[in-house]
C-alpha positions, 0 to 999 in steps of 0.5 A: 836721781832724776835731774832737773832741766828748768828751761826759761822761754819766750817765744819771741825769742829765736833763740828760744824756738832753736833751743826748743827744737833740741833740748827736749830729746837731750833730756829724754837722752840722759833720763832728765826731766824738762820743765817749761818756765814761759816768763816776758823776756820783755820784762826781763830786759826792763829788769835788768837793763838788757836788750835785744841783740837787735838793738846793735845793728851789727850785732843783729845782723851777726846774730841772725847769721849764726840763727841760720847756721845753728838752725841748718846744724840742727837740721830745723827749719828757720826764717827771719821773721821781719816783722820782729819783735814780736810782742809776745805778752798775750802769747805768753799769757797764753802758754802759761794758761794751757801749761797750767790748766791743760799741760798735754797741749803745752807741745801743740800751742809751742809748736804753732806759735813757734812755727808761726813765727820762726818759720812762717815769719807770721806777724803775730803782732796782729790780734787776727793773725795771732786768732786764726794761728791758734784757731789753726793749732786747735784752740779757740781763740775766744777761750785763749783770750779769757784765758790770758785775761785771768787775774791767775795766769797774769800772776802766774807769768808775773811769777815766773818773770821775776824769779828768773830775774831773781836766779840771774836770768837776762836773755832767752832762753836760759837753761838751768841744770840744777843749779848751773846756768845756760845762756842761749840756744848754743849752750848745748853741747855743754847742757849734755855735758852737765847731764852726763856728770 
């Protein structure tokens, strides 16, 4: 039987983009399926009382540390982006619609916007930053924009928030194997291990 991997996201979290350089080759490793679950960590936070590790400046400062050593123990490129946070809500908007309405481009706009932000420490909190990042990746901004607008994609991202909330979840990324949950991008080796049972 085909296990389930439901991975929960926002790309403004770091953490999310570590997660996601590993976890797709762990699934294809034990024959599992990965599901992308875009939800707004923001709205998250507002639901169940959580915040950034950023909001403890000695917590931020230890947290960003360990990004650096994860991500050299991935073998993956990673910059501390300082214009963090990074409101993600028309991003997110944004992969929720081409997840749903041209799912073979998901990889194409995460690996941009993931790479904008993570590695490049663009500030996409800048309207025209964010257009010329998706123009680049090959999407056109003004269809991103309709996109995000729908009534149907907000719904839908409004959807996956909440039931994230509704399963638990207070950060990104969480990782769900069937009905066991992950915390964070350092959870891996036990998401494996799961896999493997």
């Amino acid at each position: 039987m085909v296990k389930n991997v439901r991975f929960f996201f926002d790309v403004g979290s770091p953490a999310a983009y570590l997660a996601w350089t590993q976890l797709p080759e762990i699934c294809a490793k034990a024959g599992a399926r990965m599901i992308y679950k875009p939800m707004l960590l923001g709205g998250v936070f507002q639901a169940t009382g959580n915040a950034s590790p950023a909001a403890v400046p000695a917590k931020g400062r230890y947290t960003n540390h360990d990004y650096v050593r994860h991500a050299r123990k991935y073998g993956v490129p990673f910059a501390i982006n300082p214009h963090f946070p990074i409101m993600t809500l028309f991003l997110m908007r944004v992969v929720t619609g081409v997840q749903s309405r041209d799912p073979e481009r998901l990889q194409d706009l995460l690996r941009a916007v993931f790479k904008a932000i993570w590695i490049d420490s663009l500030n996409l909190n800048e309207p025209a930053l964010t257009a010329k990042t998706l123009a680049e990746a090959g999407f056109e901004p003004k269809a991103m924009q309709e996109l995000a607008s729908d009534p149907e994609v907000k719904a839908a991202l409004k959807a996956v928030t909440n039931e994230a909330v509704e399963l638990g979840v207070f950060g990104a990324p969480t990782t769900f194997v069937g009905d066991e949950m992950f915390f964070g991008q350092d959870r891996l080796d036990m998401i494996r291990e799961e896999l493997a049972r």
